[in-house]
C-alpha positions as CSV (number, residue, x, y, z in Angstrom):
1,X,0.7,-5.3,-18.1
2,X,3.4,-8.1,-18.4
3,X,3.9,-10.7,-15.8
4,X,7.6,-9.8,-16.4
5,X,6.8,-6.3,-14.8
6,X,5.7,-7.5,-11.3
7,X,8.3,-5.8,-9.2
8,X,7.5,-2.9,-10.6
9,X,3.8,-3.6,-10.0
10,X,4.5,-4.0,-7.0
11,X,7.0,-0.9,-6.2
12,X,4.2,1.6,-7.4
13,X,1.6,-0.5,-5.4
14,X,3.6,-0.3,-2.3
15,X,4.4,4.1,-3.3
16,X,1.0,4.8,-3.4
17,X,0.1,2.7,0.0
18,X,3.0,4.8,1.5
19,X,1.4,7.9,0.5
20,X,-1.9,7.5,1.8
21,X,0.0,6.6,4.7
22,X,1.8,10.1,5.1
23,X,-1.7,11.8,4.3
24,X,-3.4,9.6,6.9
25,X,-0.6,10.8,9.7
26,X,-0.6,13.7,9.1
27,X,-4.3,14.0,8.9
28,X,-3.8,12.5,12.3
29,X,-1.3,15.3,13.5
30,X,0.4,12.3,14.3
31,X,4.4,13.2,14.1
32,X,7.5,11.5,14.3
33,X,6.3,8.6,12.6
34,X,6.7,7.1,9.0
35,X,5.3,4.3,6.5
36,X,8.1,2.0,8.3
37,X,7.3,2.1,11.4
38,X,4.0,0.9,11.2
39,X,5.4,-2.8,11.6
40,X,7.4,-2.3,15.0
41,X,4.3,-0.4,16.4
42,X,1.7,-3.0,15.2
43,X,4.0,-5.6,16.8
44,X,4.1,-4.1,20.3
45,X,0.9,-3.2,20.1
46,X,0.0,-6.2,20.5
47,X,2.4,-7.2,23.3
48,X,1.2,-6.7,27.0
49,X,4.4,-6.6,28.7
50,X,8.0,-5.3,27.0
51,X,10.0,-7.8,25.0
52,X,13.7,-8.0,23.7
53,X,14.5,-6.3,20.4
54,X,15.3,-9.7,19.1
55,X,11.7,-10.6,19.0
56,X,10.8,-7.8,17.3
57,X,13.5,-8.8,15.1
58,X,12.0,-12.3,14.9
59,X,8.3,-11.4,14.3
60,X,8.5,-9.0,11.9
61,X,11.3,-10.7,9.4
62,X,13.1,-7.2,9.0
63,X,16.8,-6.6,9.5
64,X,18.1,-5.9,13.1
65,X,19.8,-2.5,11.7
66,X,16.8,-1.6,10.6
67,X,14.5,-2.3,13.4
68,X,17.2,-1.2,15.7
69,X,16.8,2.3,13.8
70,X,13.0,2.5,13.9
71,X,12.9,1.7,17.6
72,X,15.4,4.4,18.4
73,X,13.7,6.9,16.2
74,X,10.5,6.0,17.9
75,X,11.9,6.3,21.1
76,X,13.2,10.1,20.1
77,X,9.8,10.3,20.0
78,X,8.0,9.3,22.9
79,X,6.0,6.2,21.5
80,X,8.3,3.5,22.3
81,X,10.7,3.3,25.8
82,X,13.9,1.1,25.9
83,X,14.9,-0.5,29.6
84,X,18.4,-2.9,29.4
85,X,17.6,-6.6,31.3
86,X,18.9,-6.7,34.8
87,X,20.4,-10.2,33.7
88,X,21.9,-9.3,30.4
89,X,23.0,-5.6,29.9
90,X,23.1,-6.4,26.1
91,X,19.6,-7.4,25.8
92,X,17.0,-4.5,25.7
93,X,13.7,-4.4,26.5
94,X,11.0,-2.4,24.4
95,X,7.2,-1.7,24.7
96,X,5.2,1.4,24.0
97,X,4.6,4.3,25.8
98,X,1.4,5.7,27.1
99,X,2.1,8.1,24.3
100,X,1.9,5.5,21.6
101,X,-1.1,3.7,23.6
102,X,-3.3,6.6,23.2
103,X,-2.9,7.0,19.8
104,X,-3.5,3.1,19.1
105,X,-7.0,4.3,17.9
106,X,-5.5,6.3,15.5
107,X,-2.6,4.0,14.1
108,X,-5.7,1.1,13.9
109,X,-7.9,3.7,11.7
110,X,-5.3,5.0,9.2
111,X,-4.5,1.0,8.9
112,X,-8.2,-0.1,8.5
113,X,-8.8,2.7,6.2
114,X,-5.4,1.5,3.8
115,X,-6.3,-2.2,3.9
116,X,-10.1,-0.9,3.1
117,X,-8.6,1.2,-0.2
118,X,-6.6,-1.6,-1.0
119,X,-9.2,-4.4,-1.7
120,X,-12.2,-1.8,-2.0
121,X,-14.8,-4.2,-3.6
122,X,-12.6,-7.3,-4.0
123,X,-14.3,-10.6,-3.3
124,X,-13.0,-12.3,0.2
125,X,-11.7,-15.1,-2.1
126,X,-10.2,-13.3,-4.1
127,X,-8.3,-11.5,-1.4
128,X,-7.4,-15.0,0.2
129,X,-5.6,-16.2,-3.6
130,X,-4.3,-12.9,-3.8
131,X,-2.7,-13.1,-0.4
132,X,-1.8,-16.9,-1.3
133,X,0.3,-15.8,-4.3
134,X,2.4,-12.9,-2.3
135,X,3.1,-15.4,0.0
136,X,4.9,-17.7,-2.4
137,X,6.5,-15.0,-4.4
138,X,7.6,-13.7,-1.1
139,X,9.1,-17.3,0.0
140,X,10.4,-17.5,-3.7
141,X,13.2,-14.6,-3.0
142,X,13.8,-16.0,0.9
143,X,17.7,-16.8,0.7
C-alpha cells in the first residue's frame, strides 16, 4: 500500500471496527445504541456523580452538536438521564442510568473483545509506536 493512501487505511480500518461493533450489540440484544456512542458512555462510565455536557464535550474532543445528539438519543433510550443545574438553567447535568449501569459488563466486553481483534498478536511495543504515530497524525490535522 502507499503511505499516500493512509486516510483511506484508516476509513476501512475504522468500517470494519464499526461493524464488529453492530454485530457485538446486537449479539448483546443491546438496542438503541450505535458505534458513536460508545465515547459519551465510556466517559460517564467512568464518572461517579453527573457532570455538565460541556465536560463531556471537553473530554472526548467531539463537537457539542454532536455530543449534544448522542446524549439525547441516549436519553430516548434509557441509558443516560439529563437534570438542568439549580444555579444555571442553561447548564445540564448528565450521568447514566441504572439501565446503562447494568449493561456496563456488556459495553466493557464488546470493547475488550474489538481492542483484542485489533492488535491480535501485536507486540506491546509495537502497539505503544503504533499508538505514538496516531497521535501525531491526529495533532497534525488539529486546527
Amino acid at each position: 500500500m502507499k503511505t499516500t493512501e493512509i486516510i483511506a487505511l484508516i476509513s476501512r480500518i475504522r468500517e470494519r471496527a464499526n461493524k464488529f461493533i453492530k454485530q457485538e450489540l446486537a449479539r448483546e440484544e443491546l438496542t438503541g445504541v450505535r458505534c458513536a456512542h460508545g465515547v459519551v458512555l465510556g466517559y460517564l462510565s467512568s464518572q461517579d456523580r453527573p457532570v455538565p455536557i460541556s465536560k463531556v464535550v471537553a473530554n472526548t474532543r467531539r463537537a457539542k452538536s454532536t455530543i449534544t445528539g448522542t446524549i439525547n438519543t441516549l436519553a430516548r433510550h434509557g441509558y443516560v438521564s439529563k437534570v438542568p443545574c439549580n444555579d444555571d438553567h442553561r447548564v445540564i447535568y448528565v450521568s447514566l442510568t441504572k439501565k446503562a449501569r447494568s449493561m456496563g459488563d456488556k459495553f466493557g466486553a464488546i470493547s475488550s473483545r474489538l481492542v483484542e481483534k485489533v492488535y491480535d498478536d501485536m507486540p506491546e511495543s509495537e502497539r505503544e509506536i503504533l499508538i505514538a504515530l496516531l497521535e501525531k497524525i491526529d495533532s497534525n490535522l488539529i486546527e
